[in-house]
N, C-alpha and C positions, 0 to 999 in steps of 0.2 A: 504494500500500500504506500504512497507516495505520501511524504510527509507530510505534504498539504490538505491529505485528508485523515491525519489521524485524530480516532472521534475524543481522546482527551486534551484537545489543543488547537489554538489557531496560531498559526506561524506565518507569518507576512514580514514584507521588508517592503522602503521603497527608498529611492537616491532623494535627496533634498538638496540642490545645490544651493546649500552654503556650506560655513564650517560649523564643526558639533558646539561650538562655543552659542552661538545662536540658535540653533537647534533645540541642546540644553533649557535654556531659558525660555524655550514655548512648553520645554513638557517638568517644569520646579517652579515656572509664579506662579504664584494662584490668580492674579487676575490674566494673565494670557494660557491656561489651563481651563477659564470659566469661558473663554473664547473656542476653544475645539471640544471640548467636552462636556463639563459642568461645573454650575458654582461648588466651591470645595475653601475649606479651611488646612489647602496641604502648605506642609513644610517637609525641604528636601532632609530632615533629619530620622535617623537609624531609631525606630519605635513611636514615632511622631503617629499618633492615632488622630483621624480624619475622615469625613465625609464628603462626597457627592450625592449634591442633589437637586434631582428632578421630577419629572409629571411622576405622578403614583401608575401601574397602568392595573389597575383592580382585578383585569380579568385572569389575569396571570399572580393575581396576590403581592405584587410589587410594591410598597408603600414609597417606593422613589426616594428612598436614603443606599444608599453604598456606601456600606463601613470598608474603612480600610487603614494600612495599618503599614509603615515606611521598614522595609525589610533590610533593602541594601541599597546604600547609594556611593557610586565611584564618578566623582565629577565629571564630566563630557563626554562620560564612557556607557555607565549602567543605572539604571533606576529599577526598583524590584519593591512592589506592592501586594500585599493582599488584598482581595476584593468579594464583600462578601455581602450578602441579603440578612444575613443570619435568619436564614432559613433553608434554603436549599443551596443554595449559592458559594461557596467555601473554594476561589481560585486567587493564581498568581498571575499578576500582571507585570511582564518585564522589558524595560525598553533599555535597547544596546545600540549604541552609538558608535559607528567605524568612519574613521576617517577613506574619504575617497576620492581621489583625483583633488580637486579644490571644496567639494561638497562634504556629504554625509551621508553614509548608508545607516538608514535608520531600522530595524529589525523590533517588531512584535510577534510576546510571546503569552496566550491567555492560557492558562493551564489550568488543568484541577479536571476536567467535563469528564462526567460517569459515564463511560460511554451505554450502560448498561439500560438508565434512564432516560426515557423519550423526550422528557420537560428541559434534561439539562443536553441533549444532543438537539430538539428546537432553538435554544438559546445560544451554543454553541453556530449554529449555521445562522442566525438573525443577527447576532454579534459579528461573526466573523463577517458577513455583507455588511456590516457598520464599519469597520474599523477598514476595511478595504476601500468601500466606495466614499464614504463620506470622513470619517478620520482622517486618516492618513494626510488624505489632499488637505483638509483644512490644516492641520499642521503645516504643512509645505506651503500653503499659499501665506498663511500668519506668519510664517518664518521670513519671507518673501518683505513683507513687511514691515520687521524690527529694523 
């Protein structure tokens, strides 16, 4: 199976031409984080406990908080989050910074998905079209304009 479809993880990358210095700083403020993703009280620091939040979507039992929780961080290189509903929800979200050519190869990684469970392989494929079609670029396009 092609590692792009393994059912406990989405793995995406995309080039950003700038360097990771600016990069960095679209995915550690929180006000240019409330700009690609959601409003959030994150700080880039090691146990820094934090939320995103958005619309609740009820039919799915979502109350539109994501707790989460600062794992690892290596300046211009790695950011590493948990990300969870506390309720079914219990994943890692890691973003890896490579330098490339004058840009940045930027690498997403959501882990944790049962693959076992149909709720968290829906959320797995609805996420993963999130972060490909609409993430990703808004990062690069905000980047674009620090």
């Amino acid at each position: 199976m092609p590692h792009d479809e393994d059912p406990r993880a989405i793995r995406i990358d995309q080039f950003i031409a700038h360097p990771p210095a600016k990069v960095w700083r679209a995915l550690t403020e929180p006000d240019l984080v409330a700009r690609w993703l959601m409003p959030n009280d994150f700080k880039p620091e090691i146990g820094h406990r934090f939320t995103f939040t958005t619309t609740p979507k009820k039919a799915v039992g979502f109350d539109g908080i994501v707790y989460c929780e600062v794992l690892e961080v290596e300046r211009e290189k790695l950011l590493k989050i948990s990300w969870s509903d506390r309720k079914r929800a219990d994943w890692t979200v890691t973003w890896r910074l490579e330098p490339e050519g004058k840009g940045t190869r930027l690498f997403l990684d959501h882990e944790g998905f049962d693959p076992d469970d149909e709720a968290q392989q829906l959320s797995r494929r609805i996420m993963g079209g999130g972060w490909r079609s609409s993430v990703l670029p808004a990062i690069a396009a905000l980047v674009a304009d620090l």
